[in-house]
N, C-alpha and C positions, 0 to 999 in steps of 0.2 A: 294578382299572384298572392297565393296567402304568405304572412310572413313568418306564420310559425315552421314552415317548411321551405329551407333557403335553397334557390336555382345554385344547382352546380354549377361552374364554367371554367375553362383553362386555368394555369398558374397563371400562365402570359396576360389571359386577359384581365385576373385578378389581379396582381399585379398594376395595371394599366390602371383599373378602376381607382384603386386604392390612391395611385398616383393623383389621379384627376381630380378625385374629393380632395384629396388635401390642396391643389391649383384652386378648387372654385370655393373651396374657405378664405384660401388668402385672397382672393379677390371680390369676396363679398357678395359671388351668386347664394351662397347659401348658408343656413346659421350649424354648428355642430351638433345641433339635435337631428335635423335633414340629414348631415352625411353620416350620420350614427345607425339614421331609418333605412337609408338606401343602400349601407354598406351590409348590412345583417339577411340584406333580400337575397345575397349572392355569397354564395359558401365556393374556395378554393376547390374541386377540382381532386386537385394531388393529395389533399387531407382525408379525402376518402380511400383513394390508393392507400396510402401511409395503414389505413385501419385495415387493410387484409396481412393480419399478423399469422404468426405463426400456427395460433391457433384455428383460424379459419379454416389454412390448408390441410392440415390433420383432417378437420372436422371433412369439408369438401371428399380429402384421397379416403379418411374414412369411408365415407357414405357409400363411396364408387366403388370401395372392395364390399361392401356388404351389400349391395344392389347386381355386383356381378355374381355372388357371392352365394347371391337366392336364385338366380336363373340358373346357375351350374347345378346346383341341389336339383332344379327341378329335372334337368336333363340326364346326370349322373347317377345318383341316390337314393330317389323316394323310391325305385323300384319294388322294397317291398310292402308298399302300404297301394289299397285298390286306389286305382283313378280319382276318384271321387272326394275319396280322403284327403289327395295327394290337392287336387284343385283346391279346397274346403281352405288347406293351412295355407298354401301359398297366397288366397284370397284374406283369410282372414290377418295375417301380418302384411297386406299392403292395404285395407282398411285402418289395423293400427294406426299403420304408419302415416297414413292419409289424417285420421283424427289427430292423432298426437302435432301434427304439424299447423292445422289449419284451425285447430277449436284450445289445444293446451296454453295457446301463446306462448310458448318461451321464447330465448333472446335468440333476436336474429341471424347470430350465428349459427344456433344449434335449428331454428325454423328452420334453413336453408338448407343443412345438411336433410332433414327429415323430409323433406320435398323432394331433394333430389334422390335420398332413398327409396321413397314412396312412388316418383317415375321410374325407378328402374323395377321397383318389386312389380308394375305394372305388368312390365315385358315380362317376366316371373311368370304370370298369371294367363297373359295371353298365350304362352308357349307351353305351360302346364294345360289348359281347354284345349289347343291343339293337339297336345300328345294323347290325350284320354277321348280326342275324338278321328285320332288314330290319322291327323294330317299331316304332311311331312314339314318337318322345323327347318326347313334350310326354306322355306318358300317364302318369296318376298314378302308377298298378303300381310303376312306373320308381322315383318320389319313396319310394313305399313301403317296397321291395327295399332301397336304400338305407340308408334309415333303420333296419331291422332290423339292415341289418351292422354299423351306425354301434354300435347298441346293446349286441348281442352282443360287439363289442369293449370297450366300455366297462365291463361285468358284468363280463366275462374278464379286463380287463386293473386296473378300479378305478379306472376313468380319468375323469375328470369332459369332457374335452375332445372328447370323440369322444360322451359322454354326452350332451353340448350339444347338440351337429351333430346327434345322433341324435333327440334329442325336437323341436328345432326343424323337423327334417324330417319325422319320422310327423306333429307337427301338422300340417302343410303338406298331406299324404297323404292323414290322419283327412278334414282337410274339405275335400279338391280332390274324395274319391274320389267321393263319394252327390253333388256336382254337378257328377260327369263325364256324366249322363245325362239328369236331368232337375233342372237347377241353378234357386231361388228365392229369395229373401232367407230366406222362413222355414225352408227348409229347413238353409238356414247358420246363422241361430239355432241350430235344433237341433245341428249339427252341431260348433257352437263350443262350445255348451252341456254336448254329452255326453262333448266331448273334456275340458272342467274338472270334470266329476267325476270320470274316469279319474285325470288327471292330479295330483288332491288328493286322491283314495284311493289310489295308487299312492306318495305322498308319507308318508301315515300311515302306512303298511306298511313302504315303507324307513324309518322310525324307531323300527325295533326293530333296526337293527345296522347301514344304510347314512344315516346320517344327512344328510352331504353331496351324496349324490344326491337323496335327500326336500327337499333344499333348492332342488336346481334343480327337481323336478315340482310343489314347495309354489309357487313363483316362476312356472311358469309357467302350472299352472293358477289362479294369485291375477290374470294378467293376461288371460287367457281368459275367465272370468268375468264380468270388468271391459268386456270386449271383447263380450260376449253382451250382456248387458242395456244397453251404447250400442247398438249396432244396434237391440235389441229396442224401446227409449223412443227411435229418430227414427219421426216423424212418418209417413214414406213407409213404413216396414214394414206390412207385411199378408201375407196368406196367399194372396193372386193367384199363379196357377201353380204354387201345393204339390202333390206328388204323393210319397204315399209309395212308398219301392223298400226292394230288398231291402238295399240297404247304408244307411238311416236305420234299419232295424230292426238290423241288427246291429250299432249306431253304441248303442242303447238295451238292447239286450242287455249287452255289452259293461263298459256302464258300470253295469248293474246288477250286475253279477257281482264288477265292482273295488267298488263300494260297500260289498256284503256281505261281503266279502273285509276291507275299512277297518276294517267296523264289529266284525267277529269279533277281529281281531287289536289293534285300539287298546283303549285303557285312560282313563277317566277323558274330563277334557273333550277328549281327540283326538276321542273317534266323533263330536263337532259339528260338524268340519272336512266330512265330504264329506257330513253330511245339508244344511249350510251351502250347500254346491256346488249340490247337488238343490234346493234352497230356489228358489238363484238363476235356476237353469234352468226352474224353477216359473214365476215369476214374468215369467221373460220371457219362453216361450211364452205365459202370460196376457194380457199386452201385445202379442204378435203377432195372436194372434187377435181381442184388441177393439181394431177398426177404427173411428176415428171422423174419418177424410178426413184429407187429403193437404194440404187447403187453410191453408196458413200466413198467408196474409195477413187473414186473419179467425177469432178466437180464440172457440172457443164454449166453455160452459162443459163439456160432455166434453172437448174437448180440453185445458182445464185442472185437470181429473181425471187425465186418461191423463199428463198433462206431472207432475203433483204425484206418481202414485204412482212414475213413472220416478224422479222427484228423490229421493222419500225411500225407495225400494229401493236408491237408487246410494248415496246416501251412508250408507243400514245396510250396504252392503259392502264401503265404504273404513273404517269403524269398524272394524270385524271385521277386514280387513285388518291396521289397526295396530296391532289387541290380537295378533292371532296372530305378526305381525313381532316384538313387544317379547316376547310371550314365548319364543319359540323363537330370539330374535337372530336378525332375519333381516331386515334393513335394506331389502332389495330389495324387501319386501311391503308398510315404511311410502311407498318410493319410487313403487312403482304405485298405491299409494291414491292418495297428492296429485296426482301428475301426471294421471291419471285425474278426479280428483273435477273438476282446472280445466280438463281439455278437454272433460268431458261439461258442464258448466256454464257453459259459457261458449258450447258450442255450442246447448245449452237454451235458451240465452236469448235467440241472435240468430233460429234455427230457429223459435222459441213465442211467445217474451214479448216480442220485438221491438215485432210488432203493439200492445204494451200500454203498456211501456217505451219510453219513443224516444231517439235522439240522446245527448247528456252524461250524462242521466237512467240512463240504460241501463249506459251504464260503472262512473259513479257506485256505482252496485248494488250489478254485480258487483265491485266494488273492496271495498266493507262487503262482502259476503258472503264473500269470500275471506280477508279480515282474520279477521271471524268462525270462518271454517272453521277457519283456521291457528291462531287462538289455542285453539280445542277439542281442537285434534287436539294439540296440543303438550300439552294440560292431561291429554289421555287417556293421552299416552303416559308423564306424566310419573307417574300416578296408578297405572299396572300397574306401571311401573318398582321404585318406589317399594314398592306390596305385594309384588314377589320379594326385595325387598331388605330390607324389616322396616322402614323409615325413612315417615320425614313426605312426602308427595307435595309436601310444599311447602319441603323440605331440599335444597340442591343435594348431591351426594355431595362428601364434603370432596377436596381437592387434596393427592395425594401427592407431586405432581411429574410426574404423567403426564396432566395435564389437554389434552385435547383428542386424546389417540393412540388414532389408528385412527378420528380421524371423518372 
């Protein structure tokens, strides 16, 4: 590991280090020069948090109104300048913006805004070629096209920003494309479904050397996921008007190919992450297809089957969530468990159990169940915490002085 460039890792687990060097000073494993070398190798975590100032986000919602900013121009305004013109400016200011980011070097702040400028002026340019070659702009293609430049910039440049924009858009893409033709709820099942295992196989493959991008496709296929099986456990899902085409099979292709890809290149318990995925995607097509009515205002007991297995798939997958969040540090995966776990829960209950539950009674519940939830999930997390770290799950990590930096 070079050491001009120090591994980030938790507070907790900083923390813990910090502790430990000072234990094997005082007992003579090592001289103060050693734990000077090996404390410099690992930088806090939360210290970089702390550096997204005020200024960042300016610079960030900047960037975002002046990238939305050029695609409206294109769509609204240039009307009176011919086609060609109109392609010409909107190519030549995402050029700028492409140079000025990746050859000017400025500080990393402002590099990052200029990137993410520079992916959205993309979209800009892709939508300006279309209008002048007279294709309709609401056509996924469009979204598609997009999001590969967004992408391709980001590999080339290492750039998480343009990284962002890009997967947030192929999602968009993945599942506009197979119901741009014959669109059904199950089909979007499917289509959400086969995008989280791409999206969590292509995460365990970046963590053999692109780590922080594995962080944004762990993130988003941990919310994709979460996002199939609610749709899949509401009530109204069924397979009325499913029809298979050739983009849900190449949607199933796709992701069988990134799976095999996960499971060859991970080590150890990674290859669980995207059989995890497939598990999910299992389970909610299962629930798509068993249909047991629409009618919520009368609870049978299949329908208190079908409700029980939706409950206890969603929360085996906010579990798993926050075991994989605590152990790869990755905050954003315990944050989509919970917020997930209370709005599929809470929508369960007015959606199903209403009918059973009523009034105060009903709140009531869900108020103990959420308590419930929250003290598990704190005890779960504190319990893996706690096995990375060698200590008692029931130990807070002692206070060096940096108690609470970077939460």
């Amino acid at each position: 590991m070079d050491t001009l460039t120090p591994h980030p890792v938790s507070s907790d687990r900083h923390r813990w280090l910090t502790h430990e060097l000072r234990d094997w000073q005082a007992d003579g494993l090592i001289d103060p020069v050693t734990a000077r070398a090996i404390a410099a190798r690992y930088v806090d975590a939360g210290d970089r948090q702390r550096r997204f100032t005020l200024g960042r986000l300016l610079l960030s919602l900047g960037a975002t109104f002046v990238g939305v900013g050029l695609i409206w121009l294109v769509a609204a305004n240039l009307d009176q300048l011919p086609p060609l013109v109109r392609f010409a400016v909107i190519a030549v200011i995402w050029l700028a913006l492409l140079t000025a980011a990746e050859l000017l070097t400025p500080t990393r702040p402002v590099r990052g805004a200029l990137r993410l400028m520079a992916a959205l002026a993309f979209g800009a340019v892709i939508f300006q070629a279309a209008q002048s070659l007279q294709v309709p702009a609401y056509s996924p293609a469009l979204v598609g096209l997009w999001a590969a430049g967004a992408l391709a910039h980001a590999y080339a440049a290492r750039a998480l920003a343009p990284l962002v924009l890009g997967v947030a858009t192929g999602v968009v893409w993945w599942v506009w494309q197979p119901l741009w033709t014959a669109g059904s709820v199950a089909a979007t099942v499917l289509s959400i479904g086969t995008a989280a295992v791409v999206a969590i196989s292509l995460a365990v493959v970046h963590d053999r050397g692109l780590t922080p991008f594995g962080q944004v496709w762990r993130s988003v296929g941990a919310l994709l996921a979460m996002v199939t099986l609610f749709i899949a456990a509401v009530p109204y899902t069924t397979t009325e008007g499913f029809e298979w085409d050739l983009w849900l099979v190449a949607c199933l292709v796709v992701a069988g190919l990134a799976l095999v890809a996960a499971v060859v290149v991970a080590r150890g318990v990674a290859r669980l992450e995207p059989l995890a995925a497939v598990a999910v995607l299992g389970v909610a097509v299962l629930m798509t297809w068993w249909d047991t009515g629409t009618d919520t205002s009368s609870v049978e007991p299949a329908d208190w089957v079908h409700a029980a297995v939706g409950v206890i798939s969603f929360v085996a997958l906010a579990v798993a969530l926050v075991a994989a969040g605590t152990l790869r540090d990755n905050p954003a995966l315990t944050v989509v468990a919970m917020v997930g776990l209370v709005v599929f829960t809470t929508f369960q209950a007015f959606a199903v159990f209403a009918a059973i539950v009523q009034g105060a009674w009903l709140f009531l519940t869900l108020g103990v169940v959420f308590l419930a939830t929250g003290f598990l999930f704190d005890r779960a997390r504190r319990e893996i915490a706690a096995s990375l770290e060698g200590t008692s799950a029931t130990q807070e990590p002692r206070d060096n002085g940096t108690e609470g930096a970077g939460r």
